[in-house]
C-alpha positions in Angstrom: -55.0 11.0 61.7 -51.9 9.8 59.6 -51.5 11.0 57.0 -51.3 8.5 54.4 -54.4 7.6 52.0 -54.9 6.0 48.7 -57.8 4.5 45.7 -58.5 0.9 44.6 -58.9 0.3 40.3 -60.6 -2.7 39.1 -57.6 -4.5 37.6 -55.9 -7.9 38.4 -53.1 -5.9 39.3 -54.5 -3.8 42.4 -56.3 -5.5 45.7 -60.0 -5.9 45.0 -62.2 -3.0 45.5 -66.1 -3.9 45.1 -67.2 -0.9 42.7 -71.0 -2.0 43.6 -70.9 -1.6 46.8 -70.7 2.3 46.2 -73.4 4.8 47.9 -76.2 5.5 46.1 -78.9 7.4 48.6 -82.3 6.4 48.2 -81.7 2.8 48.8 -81.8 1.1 52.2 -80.0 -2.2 51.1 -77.1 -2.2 53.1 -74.9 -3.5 49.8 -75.3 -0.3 48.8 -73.2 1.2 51.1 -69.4 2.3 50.6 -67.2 -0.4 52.4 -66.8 0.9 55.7 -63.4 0.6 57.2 -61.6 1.5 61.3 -59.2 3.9 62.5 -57.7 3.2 65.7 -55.8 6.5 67.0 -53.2 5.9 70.0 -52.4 9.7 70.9 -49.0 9.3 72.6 -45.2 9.5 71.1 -41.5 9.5 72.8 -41.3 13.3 71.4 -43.2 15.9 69.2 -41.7 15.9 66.0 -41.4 20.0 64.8 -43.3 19.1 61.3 -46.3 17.5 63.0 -49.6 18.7 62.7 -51.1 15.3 63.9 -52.9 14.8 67.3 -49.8 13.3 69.3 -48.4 14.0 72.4 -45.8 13.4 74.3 -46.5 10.0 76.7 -44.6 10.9 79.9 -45.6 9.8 84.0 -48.9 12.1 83.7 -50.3 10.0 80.8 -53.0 7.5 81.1 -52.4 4.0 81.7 -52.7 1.6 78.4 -55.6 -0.5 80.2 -57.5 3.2 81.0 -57.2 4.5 77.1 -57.9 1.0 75.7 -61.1 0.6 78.0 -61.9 4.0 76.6 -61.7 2.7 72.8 -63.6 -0.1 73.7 -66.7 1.9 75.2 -66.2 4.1 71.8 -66.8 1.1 69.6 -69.4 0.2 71.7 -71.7 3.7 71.5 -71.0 3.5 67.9 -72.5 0.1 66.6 -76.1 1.6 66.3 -74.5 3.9 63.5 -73.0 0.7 61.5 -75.1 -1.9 62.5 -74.8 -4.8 59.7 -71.9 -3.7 58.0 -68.4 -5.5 58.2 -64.9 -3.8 58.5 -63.1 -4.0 55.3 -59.3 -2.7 56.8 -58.2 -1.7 60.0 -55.7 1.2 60.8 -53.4 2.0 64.2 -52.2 5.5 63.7 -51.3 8.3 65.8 -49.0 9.2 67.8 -47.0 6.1 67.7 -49.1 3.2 67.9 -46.0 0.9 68.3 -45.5 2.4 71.6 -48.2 -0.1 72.6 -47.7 -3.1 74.7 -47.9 -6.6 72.8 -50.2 -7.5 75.2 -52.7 -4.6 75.2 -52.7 -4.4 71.0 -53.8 -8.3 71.3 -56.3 -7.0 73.9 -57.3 -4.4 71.4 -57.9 -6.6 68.6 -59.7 -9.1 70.4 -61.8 -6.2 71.3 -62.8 -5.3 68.0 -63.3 -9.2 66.6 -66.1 -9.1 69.4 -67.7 -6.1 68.4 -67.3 -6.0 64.8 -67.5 -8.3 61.3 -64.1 -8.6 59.8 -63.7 -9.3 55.9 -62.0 -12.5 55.7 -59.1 -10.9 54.2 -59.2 -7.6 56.6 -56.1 -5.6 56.4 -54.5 -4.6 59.5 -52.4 -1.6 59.3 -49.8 -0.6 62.6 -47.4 2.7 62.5 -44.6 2.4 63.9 -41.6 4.6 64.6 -38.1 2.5 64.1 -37.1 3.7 67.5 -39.6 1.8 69.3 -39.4 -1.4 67.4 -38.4 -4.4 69.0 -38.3 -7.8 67.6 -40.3 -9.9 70.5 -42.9 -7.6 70.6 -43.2 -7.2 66.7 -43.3 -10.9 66.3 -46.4 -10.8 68.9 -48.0 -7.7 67.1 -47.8 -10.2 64.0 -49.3 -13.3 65.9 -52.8 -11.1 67.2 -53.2 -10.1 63.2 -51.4 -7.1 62.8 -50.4 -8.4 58.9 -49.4 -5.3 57.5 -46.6 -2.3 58.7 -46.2 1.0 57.5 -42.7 2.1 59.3 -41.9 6.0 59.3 -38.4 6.5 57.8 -38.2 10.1 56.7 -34.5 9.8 55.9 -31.8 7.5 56.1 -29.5 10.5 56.7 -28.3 10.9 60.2 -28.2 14.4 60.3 -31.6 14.8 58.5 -33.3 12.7 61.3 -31.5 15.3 63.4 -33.2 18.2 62.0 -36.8 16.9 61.6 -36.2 15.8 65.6 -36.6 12.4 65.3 -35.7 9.6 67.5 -34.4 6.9 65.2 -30.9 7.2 63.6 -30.1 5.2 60.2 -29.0 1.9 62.5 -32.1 2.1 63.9 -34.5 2.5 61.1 -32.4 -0.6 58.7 -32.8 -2.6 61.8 -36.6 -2.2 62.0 -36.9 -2.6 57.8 -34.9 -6.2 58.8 -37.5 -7.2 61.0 -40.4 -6.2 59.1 -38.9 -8.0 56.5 -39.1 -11.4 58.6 -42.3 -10.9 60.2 -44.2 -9.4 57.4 -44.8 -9.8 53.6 -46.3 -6.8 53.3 -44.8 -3.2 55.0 -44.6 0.4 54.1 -41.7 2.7 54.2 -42.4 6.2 54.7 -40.1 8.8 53.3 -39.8 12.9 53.3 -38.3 14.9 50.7 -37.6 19.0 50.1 -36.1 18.5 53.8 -34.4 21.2 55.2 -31.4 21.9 53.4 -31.6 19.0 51.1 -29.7 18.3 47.5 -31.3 16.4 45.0 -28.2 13.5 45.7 -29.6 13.6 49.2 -32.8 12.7 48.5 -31.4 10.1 45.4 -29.4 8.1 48.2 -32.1 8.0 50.6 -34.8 6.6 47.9 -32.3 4.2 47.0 -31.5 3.1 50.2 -35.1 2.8 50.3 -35.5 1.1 46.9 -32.4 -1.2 48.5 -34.6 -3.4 50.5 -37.5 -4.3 48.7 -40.5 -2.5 49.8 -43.9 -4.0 48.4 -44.8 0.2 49.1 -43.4 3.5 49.6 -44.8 6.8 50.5 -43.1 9.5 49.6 -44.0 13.0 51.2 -43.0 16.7 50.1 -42.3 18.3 53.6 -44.8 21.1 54.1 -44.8 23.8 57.2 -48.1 23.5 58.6 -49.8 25.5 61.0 -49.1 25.0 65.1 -46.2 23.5 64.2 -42.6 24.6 65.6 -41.5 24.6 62.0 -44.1 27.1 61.3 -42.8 29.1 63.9 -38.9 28.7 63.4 -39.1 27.9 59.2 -36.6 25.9 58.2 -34.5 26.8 54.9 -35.9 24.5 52.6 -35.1 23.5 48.6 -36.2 25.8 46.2 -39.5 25.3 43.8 -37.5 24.4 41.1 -35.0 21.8 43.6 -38.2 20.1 44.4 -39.8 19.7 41.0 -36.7 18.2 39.9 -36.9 16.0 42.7 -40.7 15.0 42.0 -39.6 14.5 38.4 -36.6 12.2 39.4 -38.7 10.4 42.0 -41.3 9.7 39.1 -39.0 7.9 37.2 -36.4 6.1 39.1 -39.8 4.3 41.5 -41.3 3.4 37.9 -37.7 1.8 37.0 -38.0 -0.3 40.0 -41.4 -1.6 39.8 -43.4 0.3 42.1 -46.8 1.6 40.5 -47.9 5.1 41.2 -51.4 4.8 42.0 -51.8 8.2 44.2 -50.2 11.3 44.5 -47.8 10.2 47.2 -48.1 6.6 46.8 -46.4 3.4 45.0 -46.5 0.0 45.2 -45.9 -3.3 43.8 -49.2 -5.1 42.5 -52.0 -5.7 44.6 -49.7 -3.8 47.6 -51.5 -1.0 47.5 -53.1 0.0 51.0 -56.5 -0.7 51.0 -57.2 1.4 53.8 -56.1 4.4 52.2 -57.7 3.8 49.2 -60.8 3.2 51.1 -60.6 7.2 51.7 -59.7 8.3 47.9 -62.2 6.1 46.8 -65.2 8.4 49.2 -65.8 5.4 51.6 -66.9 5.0 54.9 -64.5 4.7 58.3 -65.2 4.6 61.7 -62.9 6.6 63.5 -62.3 5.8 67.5 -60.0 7.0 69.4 -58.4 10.6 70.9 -59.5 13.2 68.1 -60.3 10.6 65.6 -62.3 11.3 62.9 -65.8 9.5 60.9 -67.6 9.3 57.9 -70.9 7.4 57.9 -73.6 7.0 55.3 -76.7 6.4 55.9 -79.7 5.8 52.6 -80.1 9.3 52.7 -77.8 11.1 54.3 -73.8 11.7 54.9 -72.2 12.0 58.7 -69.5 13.2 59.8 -68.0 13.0 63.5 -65.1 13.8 64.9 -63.7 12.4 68.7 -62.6 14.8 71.7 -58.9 15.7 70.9 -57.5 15.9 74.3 -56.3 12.4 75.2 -57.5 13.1 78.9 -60.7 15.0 77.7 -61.6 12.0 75.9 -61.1 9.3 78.3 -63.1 11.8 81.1 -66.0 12.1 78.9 -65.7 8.5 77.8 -66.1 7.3 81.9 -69.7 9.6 81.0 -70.4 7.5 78.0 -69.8 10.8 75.9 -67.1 10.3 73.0 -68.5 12.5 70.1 -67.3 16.3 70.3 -68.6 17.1 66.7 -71.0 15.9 64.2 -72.9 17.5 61.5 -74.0 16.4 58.1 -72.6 17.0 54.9 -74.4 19.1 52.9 -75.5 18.3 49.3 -73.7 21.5 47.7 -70.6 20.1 49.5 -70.5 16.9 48.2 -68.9 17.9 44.9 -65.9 19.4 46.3 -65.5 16.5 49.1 -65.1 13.3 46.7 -62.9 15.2 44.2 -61.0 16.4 46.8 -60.3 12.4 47.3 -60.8 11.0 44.0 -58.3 13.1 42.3 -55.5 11.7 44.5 -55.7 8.8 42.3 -53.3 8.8 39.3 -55.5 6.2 37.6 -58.8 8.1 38.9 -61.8 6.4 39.6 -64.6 5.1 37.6 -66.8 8.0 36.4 -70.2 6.4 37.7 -68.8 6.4 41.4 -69.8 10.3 42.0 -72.9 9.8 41.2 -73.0 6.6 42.8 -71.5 7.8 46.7 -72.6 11.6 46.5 -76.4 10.6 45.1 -75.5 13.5 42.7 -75.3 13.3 38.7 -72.5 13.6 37.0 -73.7 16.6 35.2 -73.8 18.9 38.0 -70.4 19.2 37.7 -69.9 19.1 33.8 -68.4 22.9 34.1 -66.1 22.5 36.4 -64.8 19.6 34.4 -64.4 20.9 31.2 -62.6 24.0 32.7 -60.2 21.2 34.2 -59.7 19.5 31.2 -58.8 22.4 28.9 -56.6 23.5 31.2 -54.8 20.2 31.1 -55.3 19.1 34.6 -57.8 16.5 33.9 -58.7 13.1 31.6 -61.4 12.1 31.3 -64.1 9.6 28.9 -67.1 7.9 29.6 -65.8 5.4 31.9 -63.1 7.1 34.0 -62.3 10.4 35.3 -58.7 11.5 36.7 -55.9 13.9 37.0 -53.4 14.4 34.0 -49.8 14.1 34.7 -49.8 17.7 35.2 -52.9 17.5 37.5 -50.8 15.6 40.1 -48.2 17.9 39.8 -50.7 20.6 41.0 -53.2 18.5 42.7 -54.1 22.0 44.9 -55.2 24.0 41.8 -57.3 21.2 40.6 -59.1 20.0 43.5 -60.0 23.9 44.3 -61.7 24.4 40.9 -64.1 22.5 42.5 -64.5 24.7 45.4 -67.2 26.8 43.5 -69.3 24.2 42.8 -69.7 23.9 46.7 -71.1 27.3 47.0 -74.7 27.9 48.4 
């Protein structure tokens, strides 16, 4: 799954986010229920990129037709309307891979799909990845015209030879070019940016964000570069910027996106008001999603209980087992003791935090089960807190890790 996600306040100045429609177990009134939102994953990309953890991989002559995969997704929707039966979509996301890599044709096909299976909120949000080497103007313009109203483009760097060294295809041409069109086709886009790249200065990364900053974005994502596991970076490291390189950099970053009106509202997340990505937010905030797709993953609640699923990873494993009507490799559900640790690990993304009634409300848990844990977070200066919100401090964003992980223990048996 992409890797961006981000939380909804109640304020004129954020996209609406119904706190009353959070979980609270016991009930069976389906308004009771976290909004439940879709994630599409297309599996295939032009090239592995040597950072990526993701489930991509590489479309060449031995990958799947478009028509096979998408009759796949459409027979995974299908076998999971039982599980959501009542509940509309609240925001749509086309991640991957390279979702743009799809044919104007089959993403109409796609979403025709899903507006016969499945309630959309009137003002659904659709979201669609793309790479700047695979956009083309025609096709974006059709991508826009089957309801695609929202882009989220994946930059990483305007500089030439930093596109070089994280392998990807686009060069700085390409990637203005694609901001140009989603200027004209869209009003409201992402741009995605990396920084601590290898062998970058803190100038670097200043003329990138302001080539960003340069045209307009209603939101930018700005992500550290980590070396995950599997990865060829893991394997061949990278020299990357120092600690005290990159805290500058988060410190400049801070400041220079708050000069040009772009709210921080998650930890690697800022936007102009009511641009914030409501899909994303749907996650921080401990909602539901139906995940279809190669490897895709969902959260469903149900009155009393919390399910989580996650699709075969192989793209060819999934579309075998999906000819057997088969789509689900795992699913299990959450346990009580690890509820805690599972919405703070979301919630605390959010620089504003979330309203302090909405654990109780989607884990079915009080408050007070926690209370040590918080109080330990909030001496320690990681943590705000009063009687209507809870959040991370400043310095709680800065090390987001150390904070979520005091709430490990309160997952134990």
């Amino acid at each position: 799954m992409s890797a961006t996600i981000e939380i909804k306040q109640q304020r004129a100045s954020t996209a609406s986010v119904d706190v009353s429609a959070y979980l609270r177990p016991g009930t069976i009134n389906l308004h009771a229920l976290p909004p439940l939102a879709l994630y599409v994953h297309y599996p295939w990309c032009v090239r592995k990129c040597p950072y990526c953890d993701f489930n991509s991989h590489e479309r060449n002559s031995q990958s799947a037709s478009e028509q096979q995969y998408l009759d796949a997704v459409r027979a995974d929707i299908e076998a999971a309307l039982p599980l959501i039966w009542g509940r509309r979509i609240v925001s749509i996301f086309f991640g991957g891979g390279t979702p743009s890599l799809m044919s104007a044709q089959g993403l109409d096909r796609l979403l025709s799909d899903i507006r016969a299976l499945l309630p959309l909120a009137p003002d659904c949000e659709v979201t669609l990845e793309a790479n700047p080497g695979t956009v083309e103007t025609e096709r974006f313009a059709s991508y826009r015209a089957s309801g695609v109203n929202r882009l989220s483009i994946g930059i990483q760097s305007f500089d030439d030879k930093k596109l070089d060294a994280l392998g990807r295809i686009h060069d700085r041409a390409q990637a203005l070019a694609a901001i140009e069109i989603a200027q004209r086709r869209f009003d409201n886009f992402n741009l995605d940016l990396m920084y601590g790249l290898p062998g970058q200065s803190l100038l670097e990364l200043q003329a990138d964000v302001e080539g960003a900053l340069a045209t307009n974005p209603p939101h930018l994502s700005l992500y550290q570069l980590t070396l995950e596991p599997n990865t060829v970076f893991a394997k061949f490291p990278p020299t990357l910027p120092d600690e005290d390189t990159v805290a500058t950099m988060q410190d400049w970053l801070e400041e220079r996106t708050a000069e040009a009106g772009l709210h921080r509202y998650e930890v690697s997340a800022y936007a102009t008001p009511t641009r914030e990505c409501r899909h994303n937010l749907n996650y921080w905030t401990y909602g539901d999603y139906l995940g279809v797709g190669a490897g895709a993953h969902s959260k469903i609640s149900f009155p009393h209980r919390i399910v989580r699923q996650v699709r075969f990873r192989q793209p060819a494993s999934y579309m075998e087992r999906a000819a057997a009507g088969e789509f689900v490799a795992e699913s299990h559900e959450i346990a009580r003791n690890e509820l805690p640790f599972e919405f703070m690990l979301n919630a605390l993304r959010l620089s504003n935090g979330v309203p302090s009634n909405s654990f109780s409300d989607r884990t079915g848990i009080p408050l007070s089960s926690i209370e040590c844990e918080l109080d330990d977070a909030e001496r320690r200066g990681l943590l705000v807190r009063n009687h209507q919100t809870l959040g991370p401090s400043r310095l709680g964003l800065r090390f987001l890790s150390d904070l979520q992980a005091m709430f490990l223990k309160s997952s134990a048996p």
